[in-house]
ChimeraX commands (.cxc) that place a marker at each C-alpha (Angstrom):
marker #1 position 69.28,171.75,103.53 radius 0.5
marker #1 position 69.49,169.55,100.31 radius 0.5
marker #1 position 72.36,167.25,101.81 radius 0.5
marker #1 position 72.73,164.92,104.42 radius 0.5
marker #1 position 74.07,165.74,107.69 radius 0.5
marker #1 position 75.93,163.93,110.36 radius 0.5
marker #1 position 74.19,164.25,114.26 radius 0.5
marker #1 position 77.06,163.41,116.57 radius 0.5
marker #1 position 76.91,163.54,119.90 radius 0.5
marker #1 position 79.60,163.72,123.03 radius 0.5
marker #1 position 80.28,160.24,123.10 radius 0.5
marker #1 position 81.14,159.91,119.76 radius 0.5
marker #1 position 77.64,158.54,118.75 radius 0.5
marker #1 position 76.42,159.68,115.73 radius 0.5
marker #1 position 73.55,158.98,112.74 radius 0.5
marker #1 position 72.51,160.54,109.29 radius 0.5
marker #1 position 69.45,163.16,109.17 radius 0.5
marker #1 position 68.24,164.72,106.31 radius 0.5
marker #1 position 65.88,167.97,106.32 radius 0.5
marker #1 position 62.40,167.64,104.11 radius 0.5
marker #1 position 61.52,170.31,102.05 radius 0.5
marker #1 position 58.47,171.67,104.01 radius 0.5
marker #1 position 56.58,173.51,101.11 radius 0.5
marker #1 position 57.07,170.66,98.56 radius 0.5
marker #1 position 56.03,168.22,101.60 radius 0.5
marker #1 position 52.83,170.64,102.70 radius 0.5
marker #1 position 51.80,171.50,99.07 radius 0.5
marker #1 position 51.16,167.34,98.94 radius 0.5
marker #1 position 49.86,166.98,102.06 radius 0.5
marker #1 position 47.35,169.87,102.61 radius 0.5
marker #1 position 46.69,171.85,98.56 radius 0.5
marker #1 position 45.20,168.11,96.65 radius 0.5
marker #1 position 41.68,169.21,96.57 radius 0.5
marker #1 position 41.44,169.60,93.09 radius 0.5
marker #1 position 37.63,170.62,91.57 radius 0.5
marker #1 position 38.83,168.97,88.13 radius 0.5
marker #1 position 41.75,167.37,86.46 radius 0.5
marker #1 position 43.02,170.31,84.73 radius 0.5
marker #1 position 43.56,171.73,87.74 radius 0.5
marker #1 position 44.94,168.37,89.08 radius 0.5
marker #1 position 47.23,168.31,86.28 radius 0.5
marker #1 position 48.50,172.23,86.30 radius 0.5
marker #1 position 48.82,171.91,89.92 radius 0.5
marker #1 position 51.41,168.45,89.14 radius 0.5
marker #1 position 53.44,171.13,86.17 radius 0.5
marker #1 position 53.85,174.06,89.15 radius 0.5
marker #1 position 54.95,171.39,91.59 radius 0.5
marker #1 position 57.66,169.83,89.31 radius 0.5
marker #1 position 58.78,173.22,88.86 radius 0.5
marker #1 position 59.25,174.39,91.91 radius 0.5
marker #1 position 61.22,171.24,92.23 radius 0.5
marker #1 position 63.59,171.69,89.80 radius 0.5
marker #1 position 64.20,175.47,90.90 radius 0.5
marker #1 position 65.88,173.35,94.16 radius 0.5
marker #1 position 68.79,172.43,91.59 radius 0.5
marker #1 position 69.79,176.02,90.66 radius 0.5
marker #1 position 70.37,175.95,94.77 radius 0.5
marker #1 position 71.89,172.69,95.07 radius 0.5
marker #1 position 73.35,170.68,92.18 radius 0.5
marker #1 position 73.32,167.30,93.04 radius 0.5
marker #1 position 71.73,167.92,96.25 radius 0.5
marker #1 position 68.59,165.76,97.22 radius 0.5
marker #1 position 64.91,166.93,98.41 radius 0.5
marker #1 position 63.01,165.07,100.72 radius 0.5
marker #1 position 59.24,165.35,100.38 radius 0.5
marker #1 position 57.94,163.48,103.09 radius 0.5
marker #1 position 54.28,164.01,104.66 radius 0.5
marker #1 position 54.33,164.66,108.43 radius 0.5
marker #1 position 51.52,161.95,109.18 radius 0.5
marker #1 position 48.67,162.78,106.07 radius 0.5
marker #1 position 49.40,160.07,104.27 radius 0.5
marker #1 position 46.19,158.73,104.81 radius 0.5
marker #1 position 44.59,162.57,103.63 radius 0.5
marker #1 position 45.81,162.73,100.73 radius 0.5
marker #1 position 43.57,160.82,98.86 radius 0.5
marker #1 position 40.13,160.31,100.26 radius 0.5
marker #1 position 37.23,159.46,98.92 radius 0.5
marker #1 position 35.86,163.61,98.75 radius 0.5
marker #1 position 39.17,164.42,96.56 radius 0.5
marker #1 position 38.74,162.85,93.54 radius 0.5
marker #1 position 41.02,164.62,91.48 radius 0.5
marker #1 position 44.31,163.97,94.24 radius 0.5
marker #1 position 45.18,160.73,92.02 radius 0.5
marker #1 position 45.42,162.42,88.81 radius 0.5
marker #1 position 47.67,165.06,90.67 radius 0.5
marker #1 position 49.92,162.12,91.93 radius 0.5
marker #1 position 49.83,160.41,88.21 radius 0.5
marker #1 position 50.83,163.68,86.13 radius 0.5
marker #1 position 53.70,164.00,88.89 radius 0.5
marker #1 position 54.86,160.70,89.08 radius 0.5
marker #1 position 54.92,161.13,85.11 radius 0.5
marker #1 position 57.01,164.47,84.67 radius 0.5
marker #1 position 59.30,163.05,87.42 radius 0.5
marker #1 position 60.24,159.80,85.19 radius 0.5
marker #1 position 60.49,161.68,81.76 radius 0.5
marker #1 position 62.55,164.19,83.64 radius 0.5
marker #1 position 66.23,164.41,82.49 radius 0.5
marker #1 position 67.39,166.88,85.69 radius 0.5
marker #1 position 65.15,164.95,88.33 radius 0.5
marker #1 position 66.04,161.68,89.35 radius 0.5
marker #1 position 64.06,159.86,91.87 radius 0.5
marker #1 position 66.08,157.76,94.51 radius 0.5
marker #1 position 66.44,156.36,98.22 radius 0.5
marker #1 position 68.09,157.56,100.98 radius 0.5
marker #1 position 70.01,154.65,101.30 radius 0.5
marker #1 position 70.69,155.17,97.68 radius 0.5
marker #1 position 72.21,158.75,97.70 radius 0.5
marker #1 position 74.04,157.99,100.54 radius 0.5
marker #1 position 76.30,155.57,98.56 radius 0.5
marker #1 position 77.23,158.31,96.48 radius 0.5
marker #1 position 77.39,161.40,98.31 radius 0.5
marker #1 position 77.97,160.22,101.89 radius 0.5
marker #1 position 77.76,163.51,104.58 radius 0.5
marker #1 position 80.42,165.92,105.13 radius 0.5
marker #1 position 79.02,168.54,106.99 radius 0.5
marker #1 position 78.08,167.59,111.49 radius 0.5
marker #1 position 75.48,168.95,112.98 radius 0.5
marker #1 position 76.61,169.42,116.88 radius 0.5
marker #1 position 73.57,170.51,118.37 radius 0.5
marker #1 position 70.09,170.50,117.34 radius 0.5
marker #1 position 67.38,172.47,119.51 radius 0.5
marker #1 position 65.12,170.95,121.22 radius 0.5
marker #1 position 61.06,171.44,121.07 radius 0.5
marker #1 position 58.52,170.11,118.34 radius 0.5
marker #1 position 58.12,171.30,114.76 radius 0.5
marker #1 position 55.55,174.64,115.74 radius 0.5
marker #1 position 57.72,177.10,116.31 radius 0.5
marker #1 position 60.27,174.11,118.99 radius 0.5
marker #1 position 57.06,174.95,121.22 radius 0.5
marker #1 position 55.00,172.43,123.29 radius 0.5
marker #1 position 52.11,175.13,124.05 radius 0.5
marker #1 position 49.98,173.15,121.43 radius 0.5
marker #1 position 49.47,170.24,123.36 radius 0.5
marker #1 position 49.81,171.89,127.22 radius 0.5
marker #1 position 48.46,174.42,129.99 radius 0.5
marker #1 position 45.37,174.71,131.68 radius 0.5
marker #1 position 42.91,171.70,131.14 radius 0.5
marker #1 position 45.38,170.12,129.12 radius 0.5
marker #1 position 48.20,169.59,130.98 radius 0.5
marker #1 position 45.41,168.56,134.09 radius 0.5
marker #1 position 44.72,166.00,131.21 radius 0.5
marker #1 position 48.58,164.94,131.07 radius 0.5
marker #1 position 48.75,164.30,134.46 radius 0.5
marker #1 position 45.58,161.99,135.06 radius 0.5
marker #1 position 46.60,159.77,132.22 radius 0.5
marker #1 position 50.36,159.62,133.30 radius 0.5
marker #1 position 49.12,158.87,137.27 radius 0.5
marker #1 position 46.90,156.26,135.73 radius 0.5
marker #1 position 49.95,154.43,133.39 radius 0.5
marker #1 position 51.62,153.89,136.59 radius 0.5
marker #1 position 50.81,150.18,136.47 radius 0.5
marker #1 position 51.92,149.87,132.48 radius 0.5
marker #1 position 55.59,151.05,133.85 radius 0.5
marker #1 position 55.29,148.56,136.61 radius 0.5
marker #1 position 54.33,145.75,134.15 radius 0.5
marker #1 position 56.73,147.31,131.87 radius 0.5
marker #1 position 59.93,146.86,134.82 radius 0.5
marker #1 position 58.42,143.45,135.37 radius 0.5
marker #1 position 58.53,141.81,132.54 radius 0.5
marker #1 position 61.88,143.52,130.92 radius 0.5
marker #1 position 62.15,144.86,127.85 radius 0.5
marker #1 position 63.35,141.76,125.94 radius 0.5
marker #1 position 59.98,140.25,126.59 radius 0.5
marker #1 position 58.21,142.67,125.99 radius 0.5
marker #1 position 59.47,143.14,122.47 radius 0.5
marker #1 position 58.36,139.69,121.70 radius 0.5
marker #1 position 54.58,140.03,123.49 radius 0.5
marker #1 position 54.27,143.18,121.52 radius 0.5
marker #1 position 54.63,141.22,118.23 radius 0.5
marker #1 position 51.47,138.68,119.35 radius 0.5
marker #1 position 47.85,141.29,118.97 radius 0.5
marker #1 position 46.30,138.54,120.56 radius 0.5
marker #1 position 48.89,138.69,124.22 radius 0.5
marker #1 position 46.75,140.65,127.04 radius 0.5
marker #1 position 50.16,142.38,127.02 radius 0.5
marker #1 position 49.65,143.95,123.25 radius 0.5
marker #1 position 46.40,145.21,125.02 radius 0.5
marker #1 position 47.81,146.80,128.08 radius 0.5
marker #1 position 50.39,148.86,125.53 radius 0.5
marker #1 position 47.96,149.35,123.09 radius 0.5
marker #1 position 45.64,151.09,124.97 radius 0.5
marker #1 position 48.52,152.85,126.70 radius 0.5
marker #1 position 49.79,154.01,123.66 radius 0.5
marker #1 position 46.29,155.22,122.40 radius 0.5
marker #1 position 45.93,157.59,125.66 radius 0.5
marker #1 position 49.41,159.08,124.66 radius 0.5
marker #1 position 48.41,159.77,121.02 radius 0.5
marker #1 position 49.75,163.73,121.29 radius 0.5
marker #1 position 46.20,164.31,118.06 radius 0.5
marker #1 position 44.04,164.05,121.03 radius 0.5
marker #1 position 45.75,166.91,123.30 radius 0.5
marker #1 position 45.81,168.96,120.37 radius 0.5
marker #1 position 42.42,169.60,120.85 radius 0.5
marker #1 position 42.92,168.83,124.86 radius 0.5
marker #1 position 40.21,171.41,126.02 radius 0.5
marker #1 position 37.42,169.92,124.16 radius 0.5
marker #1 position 35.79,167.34,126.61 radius 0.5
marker #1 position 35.41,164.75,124.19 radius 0.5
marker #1 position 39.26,164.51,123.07 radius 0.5
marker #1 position 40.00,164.89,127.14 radius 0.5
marker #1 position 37.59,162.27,128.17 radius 0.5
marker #1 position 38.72,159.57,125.05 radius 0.5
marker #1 position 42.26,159.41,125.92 radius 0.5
marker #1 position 41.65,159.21,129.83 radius 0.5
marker #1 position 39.14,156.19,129.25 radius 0.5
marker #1 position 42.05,154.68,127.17 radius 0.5
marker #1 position 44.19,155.47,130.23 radius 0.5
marker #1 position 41.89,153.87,132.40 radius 0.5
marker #1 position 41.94,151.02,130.03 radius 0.5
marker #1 position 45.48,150.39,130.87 radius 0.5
marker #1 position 45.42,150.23,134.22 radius 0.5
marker #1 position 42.45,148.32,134.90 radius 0.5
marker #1 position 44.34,145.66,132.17 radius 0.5
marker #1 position 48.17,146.45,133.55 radius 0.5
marker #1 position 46.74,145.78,136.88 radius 0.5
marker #1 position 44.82,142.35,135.79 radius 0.5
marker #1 position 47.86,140.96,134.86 radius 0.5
marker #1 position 49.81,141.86,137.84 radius 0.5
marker #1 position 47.72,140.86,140.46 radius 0.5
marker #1 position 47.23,137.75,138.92 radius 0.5
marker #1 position 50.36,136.91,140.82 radius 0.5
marker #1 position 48.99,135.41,143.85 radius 0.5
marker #1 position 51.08,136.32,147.61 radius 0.5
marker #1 position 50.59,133.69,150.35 radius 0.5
marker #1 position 52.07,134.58,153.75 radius 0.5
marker #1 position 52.41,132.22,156.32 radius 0.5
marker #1 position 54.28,132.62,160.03 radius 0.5
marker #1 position 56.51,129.40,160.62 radius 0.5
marker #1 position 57.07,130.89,164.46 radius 0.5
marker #1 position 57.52,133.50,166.37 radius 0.5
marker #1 position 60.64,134.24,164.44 radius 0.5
marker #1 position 60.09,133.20,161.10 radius 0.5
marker #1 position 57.66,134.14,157.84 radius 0.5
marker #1 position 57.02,132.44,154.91 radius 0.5
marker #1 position 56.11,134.00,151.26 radius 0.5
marker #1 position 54.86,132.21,148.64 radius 0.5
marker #1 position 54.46,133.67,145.85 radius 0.5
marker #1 position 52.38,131.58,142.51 radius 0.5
marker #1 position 52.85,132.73,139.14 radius 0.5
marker #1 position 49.83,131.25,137.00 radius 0.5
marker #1 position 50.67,133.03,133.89 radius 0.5
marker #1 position 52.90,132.18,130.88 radius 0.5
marker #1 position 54.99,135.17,131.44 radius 0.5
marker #1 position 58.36,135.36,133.20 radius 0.5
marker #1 position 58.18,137.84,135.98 radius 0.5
marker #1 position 60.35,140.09,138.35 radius 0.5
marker #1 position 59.28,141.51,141.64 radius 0.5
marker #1 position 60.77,142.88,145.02 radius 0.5
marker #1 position 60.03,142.16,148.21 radius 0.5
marker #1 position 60.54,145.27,150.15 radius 0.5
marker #1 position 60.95,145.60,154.03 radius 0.5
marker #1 position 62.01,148.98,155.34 radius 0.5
marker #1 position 65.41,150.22,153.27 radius 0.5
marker #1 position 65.77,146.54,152.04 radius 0.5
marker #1 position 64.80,145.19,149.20 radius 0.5
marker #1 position 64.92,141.48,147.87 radius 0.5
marker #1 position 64.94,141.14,143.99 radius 0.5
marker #1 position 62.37,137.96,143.10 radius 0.5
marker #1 position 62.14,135.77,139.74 radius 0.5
marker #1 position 59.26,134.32,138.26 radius 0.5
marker #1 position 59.12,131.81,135.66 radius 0.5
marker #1 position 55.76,130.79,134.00 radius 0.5
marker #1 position 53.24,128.71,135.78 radius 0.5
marker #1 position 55.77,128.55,139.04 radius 0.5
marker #1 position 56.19,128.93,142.04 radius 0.5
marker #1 position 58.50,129.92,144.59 radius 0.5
marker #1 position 59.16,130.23,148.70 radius 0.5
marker #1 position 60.82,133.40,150.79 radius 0.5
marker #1 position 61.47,133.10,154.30 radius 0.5
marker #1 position 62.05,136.39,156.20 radius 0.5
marker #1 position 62.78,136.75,160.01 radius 0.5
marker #1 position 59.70,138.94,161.87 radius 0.5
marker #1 position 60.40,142.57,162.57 radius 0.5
marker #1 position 58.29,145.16,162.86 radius 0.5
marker #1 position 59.01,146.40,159.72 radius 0.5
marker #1 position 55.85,145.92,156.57 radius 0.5
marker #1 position 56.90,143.91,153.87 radius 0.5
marker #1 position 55.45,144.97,150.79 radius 0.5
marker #1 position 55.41,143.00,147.19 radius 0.5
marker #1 position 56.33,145.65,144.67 radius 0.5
marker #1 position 56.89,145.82,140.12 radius 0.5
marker #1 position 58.72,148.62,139.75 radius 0.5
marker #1 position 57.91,151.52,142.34 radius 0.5
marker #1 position 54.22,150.39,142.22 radius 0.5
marker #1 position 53.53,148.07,145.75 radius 0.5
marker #1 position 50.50,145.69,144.55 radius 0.5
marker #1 position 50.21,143.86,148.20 radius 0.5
marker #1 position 51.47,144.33,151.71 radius 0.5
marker #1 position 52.46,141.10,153.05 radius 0.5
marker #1 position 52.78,141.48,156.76 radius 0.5
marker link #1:1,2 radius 0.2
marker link #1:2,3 radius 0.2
marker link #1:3,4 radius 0.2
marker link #1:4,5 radius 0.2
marker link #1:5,6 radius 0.2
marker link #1:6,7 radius 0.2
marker link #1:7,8 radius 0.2
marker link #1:8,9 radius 0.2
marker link #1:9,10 radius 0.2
marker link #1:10,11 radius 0.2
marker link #1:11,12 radius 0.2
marker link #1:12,13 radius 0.2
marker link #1:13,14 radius 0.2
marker link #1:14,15 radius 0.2
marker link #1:15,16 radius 0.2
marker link #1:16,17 radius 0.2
marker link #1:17,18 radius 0.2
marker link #1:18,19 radius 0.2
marker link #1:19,20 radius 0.2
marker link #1:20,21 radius 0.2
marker link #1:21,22 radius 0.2
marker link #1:22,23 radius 0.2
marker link #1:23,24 radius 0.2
marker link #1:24,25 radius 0.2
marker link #1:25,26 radius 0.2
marker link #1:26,27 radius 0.2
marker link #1:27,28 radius 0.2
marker link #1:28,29 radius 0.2
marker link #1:29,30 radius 0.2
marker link #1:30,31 radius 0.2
marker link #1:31,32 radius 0.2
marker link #1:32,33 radius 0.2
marker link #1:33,34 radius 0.2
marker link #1:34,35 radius 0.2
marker link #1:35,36 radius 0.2
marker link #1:36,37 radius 0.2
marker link #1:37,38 radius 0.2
marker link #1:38,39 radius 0.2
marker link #1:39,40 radius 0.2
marker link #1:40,41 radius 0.2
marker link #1:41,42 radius 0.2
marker link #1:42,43 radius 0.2
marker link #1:43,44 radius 0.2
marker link #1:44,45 radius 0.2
marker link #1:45,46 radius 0.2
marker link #1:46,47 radius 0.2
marker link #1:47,48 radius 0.2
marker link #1:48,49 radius 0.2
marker link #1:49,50 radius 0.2
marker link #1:50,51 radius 0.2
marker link #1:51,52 radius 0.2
marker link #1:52,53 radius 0.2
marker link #1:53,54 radius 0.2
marker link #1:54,55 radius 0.2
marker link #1:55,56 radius 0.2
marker link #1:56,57 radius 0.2
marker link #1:57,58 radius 0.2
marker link #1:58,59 radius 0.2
marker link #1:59,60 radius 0.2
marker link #1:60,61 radius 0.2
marker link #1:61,62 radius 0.2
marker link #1:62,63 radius 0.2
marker link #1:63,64 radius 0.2
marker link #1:64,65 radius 0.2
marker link #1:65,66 radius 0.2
marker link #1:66,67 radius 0.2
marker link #1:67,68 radius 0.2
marker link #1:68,69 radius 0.2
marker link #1:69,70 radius 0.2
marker link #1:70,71 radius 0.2
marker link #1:71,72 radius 0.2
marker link #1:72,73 radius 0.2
marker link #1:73,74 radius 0.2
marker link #1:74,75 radius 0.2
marker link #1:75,76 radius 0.2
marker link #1:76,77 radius 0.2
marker link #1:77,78 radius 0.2
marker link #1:78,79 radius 0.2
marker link #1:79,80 radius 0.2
marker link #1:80,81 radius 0.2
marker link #1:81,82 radius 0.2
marker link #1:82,83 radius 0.2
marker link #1:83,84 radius 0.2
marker link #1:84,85 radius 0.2
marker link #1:85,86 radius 0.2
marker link #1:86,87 radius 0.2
marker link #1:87,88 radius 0.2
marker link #1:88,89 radius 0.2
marker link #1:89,90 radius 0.2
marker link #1:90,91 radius 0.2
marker link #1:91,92 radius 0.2
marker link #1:92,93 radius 0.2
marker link #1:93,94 radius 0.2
marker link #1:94,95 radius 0.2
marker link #1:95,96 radius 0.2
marker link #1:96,97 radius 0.2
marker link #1:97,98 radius 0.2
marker link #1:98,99 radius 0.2
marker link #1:99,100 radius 0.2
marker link #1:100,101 radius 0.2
marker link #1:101,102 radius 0.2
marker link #1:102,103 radius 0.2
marker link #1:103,104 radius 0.2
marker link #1:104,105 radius 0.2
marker link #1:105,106 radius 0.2
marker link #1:106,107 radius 0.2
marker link #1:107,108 radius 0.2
marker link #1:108,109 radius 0.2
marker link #1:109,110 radius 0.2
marker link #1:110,111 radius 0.2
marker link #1:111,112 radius 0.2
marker link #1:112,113 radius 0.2
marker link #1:113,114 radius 0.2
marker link #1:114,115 radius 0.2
marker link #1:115,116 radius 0.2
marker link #1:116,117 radius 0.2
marker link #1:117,118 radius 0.2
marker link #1:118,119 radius 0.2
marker link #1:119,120 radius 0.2
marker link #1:120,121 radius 0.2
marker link #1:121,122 radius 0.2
marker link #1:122,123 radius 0.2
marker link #1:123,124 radius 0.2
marker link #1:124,125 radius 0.2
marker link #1:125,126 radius 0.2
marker link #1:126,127 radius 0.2
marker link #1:127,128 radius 0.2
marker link #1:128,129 radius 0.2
marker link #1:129,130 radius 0.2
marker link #1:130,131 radius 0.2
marker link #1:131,132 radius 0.2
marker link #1:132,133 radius 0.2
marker link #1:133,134 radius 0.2
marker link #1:134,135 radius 0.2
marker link #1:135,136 radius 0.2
marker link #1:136,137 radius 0.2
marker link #1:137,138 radius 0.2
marker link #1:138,139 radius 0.2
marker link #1:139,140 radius 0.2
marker link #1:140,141 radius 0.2
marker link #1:141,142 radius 0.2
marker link #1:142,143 radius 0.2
marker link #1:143,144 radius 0.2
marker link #1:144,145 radius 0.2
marker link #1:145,146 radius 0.2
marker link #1:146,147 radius 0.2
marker link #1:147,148 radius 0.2
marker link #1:148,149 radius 0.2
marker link #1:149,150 radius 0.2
marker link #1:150,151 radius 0.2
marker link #1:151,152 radius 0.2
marker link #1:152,153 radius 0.2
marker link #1:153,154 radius 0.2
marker link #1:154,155 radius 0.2
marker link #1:155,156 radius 0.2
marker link #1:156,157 radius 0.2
marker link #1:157,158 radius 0.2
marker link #1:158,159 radius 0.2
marker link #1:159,160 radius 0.2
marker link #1:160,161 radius 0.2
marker link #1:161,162 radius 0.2
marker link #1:162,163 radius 0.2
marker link #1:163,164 radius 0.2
marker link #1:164,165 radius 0.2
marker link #1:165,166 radius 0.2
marker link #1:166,167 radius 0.2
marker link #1:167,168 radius 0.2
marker link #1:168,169 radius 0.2
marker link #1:169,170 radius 0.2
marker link #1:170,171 radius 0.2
marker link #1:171,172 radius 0.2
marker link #1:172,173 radius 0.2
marker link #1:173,174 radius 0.2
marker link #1:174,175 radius 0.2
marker link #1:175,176 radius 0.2
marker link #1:176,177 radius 0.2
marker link #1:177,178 radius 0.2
marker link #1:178,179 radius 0.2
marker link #1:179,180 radius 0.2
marker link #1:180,181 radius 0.2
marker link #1:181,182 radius 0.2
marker link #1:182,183 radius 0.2
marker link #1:183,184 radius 0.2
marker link #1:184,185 radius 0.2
marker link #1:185,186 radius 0.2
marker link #1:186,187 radius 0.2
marker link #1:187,188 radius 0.2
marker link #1:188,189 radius 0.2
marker link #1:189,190 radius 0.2
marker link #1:190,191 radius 0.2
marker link #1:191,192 radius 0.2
marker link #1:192,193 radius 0.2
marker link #1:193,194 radius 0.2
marker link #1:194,195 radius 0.2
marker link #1:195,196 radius 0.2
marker link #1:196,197 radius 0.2
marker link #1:197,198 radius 0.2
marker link #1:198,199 radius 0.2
marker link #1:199,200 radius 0.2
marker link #1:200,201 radius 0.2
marker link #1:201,202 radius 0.2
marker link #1:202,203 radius 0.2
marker link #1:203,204 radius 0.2
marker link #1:204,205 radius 0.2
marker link #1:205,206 radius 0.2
marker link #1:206,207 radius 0.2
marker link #1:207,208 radius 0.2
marker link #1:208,209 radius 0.2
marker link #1:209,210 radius 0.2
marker link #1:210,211 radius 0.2
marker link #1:211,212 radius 0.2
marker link #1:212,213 radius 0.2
marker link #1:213,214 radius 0.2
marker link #1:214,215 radius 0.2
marker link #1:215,216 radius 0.2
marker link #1:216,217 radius 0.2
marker link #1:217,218 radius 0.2
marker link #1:218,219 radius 0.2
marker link #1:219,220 radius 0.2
marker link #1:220,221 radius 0.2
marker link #1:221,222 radius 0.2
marker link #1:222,223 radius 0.2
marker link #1:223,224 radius 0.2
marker link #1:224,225 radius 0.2
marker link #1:225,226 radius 0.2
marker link #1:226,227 radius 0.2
marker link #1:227,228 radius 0.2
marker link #1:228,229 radius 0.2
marker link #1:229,230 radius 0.2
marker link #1:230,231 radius 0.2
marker link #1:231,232 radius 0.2
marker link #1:232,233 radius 0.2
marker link #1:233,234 radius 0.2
marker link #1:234,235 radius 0.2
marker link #1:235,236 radius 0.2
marker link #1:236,237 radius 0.2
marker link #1:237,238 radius 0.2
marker link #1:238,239 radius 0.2
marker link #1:239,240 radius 0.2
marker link #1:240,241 radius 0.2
marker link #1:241,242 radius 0.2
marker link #1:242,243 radius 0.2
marker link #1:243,244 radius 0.2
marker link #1:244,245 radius 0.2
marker link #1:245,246 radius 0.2
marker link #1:246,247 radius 0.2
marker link #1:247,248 radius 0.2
marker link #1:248,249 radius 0.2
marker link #1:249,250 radius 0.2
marker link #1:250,251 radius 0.2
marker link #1:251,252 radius 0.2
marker link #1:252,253 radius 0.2
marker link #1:253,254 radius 0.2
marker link #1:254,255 radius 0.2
marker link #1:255,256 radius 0.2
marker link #1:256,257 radius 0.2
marker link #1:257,258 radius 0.2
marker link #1:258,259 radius 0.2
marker link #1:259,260 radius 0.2
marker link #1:260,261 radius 0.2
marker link #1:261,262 radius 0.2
marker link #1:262,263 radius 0.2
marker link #1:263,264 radius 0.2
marker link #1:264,265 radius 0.2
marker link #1:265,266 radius 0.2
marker link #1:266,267 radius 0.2
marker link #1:267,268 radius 0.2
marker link #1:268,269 radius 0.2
marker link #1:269,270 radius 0.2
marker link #1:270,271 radius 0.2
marker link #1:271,272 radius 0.2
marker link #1:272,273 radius 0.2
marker link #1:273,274 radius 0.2
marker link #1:274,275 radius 0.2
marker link #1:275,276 radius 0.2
marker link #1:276,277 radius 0.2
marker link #1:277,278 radius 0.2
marker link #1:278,279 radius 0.2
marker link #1:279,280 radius 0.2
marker link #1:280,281 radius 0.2
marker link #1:281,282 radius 0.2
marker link #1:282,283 radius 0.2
marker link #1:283,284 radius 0.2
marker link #1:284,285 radius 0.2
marker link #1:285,286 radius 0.2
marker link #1:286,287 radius 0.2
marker link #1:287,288 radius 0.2
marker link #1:288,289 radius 0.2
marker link #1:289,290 radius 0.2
view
């Protein structure tokens, strides 16, 4: 446990995990209401302790104490005694001469990983169980908000991931919007508590969010169909937006592959069947044509 490990995988992919020491990490994250600084300050002496015990197991080894998400908890305003805690640590830790305090990155250059990990079950950190966050009302919850992100994927295939990496980095982009309210109605806190009616109905609003905004920006996209003769259709499609855009144009099994560049324009011309044409992003169809 107090080593680094190399994760490879089939095709010879691999990457460096370490394991956190869960009590150290939970003492820190959930035992820093202190009701004085004595206690503060005896709780910092038990914790260094129990730290150094991890050398009698591991010489040279390295313990990661890392918070799963309570960073901000720590310290509020109603535990006024977690600083002194953190101070009377941080100051054993530096006078220590058997604890050193160091990076990953750091350790790594000295002890790089011998041991590979070939397989590592799957499933979440309570017990590699999802039952916390599914079943009954919950997972009725999971499906409304995925049904609803339907247009976020479709914007998503549209615009390409390249692009979208860039948008993302703009809060002000309609796109940051679309993903941030998308991301919001995924937040796996909510469904935690998914059979409470205000956790289900905050992340399906959020959901709804998303589409209404996913499906703003796609239908801004404007489809303009126009029949030359008796054998012949035009398409226009008008892209007022800043935002280079992919669609198909789907009729029957075939499917025509269209590029959009920003504020343009551009003309189709398909022979008339009796076959719908439908303007699609992804699998979503956002007009039928003819």
């Amino acid at each position: 446990m107090y080593e680094p490990y190399i994760v490879r995988d089939e095709e010879g992919n691999e990457i460096v995990v370490f394991f956190r020491d869960l009590a150290l990490s939970d003492w820190i994250s959930f035992k820093a209401d202190f009701k004085s600084v004595e206690e503060a300050e005896e709780a910092a002496w038990n914790f260094v302790i129990e730290l150094a015990k991890r050398r009698a197991a591991a010489p040279g080894g390295i313990v990661v104490v890392a918070l799963d998400g309570e960073n901000w908890m720590i310290m509020p305003d109603y535990r006024r005694y977690g600083p002194f805690f953190l101070e009377k640590l941080a100051l054993l830790i530096t006078r220590s001469s058997i604890i050193k305090v160091t990076t990953l990155s750091e350790y790594l250059r000295h002890r790089p990983p011998t041991k590979v990990l070939r397989y590592i079950p799957a499933g979440s950190w309570i017990r590699l169980s999802d039952a916390q966050w599914v079943g009954g009302v919950k997972s009725e919850t999971w499906a409304e908000v995925m049904s609803r992100l339907e247009p976020v994927e479709a914007l998503l295939e549209s615009l390409g991931e390249d692009q979208l990496k860039i948008l993302l980095q703009n809060r002000v982009e309609p796109v940051y919007s679309v993903f941030k309210a998308a991301a919001i109605s995924l937040d796996s806190d909510f469904y935690w508590y998914g059979e409470l009616e205000k956790e289900r109905s905050f992340v399906i609003e959020w959901a709804r969010e998303a589409e209404k905004l996913a499906l703003s920006l796609l239908s801004s996209v404007r489809a303009e169909v126009r029949k030359l003769n008796e054998h012949l259709l035009e398409v226009k499609l008008v892209n007022p937006t800043e935002l280079r855009l992919s669609f198909s144009i789907k009729a029957g099994a075939d499917s025509l592959a269209v590029f959009l560049e920003p504020s343009s324009e551009k003309r189709i011309f398909f022979e008339v069947h009796s076959t719908p044409l439908e303007l699609r992003a992804g699998g979503l169809t956002l007009a039928r044509l003819a």
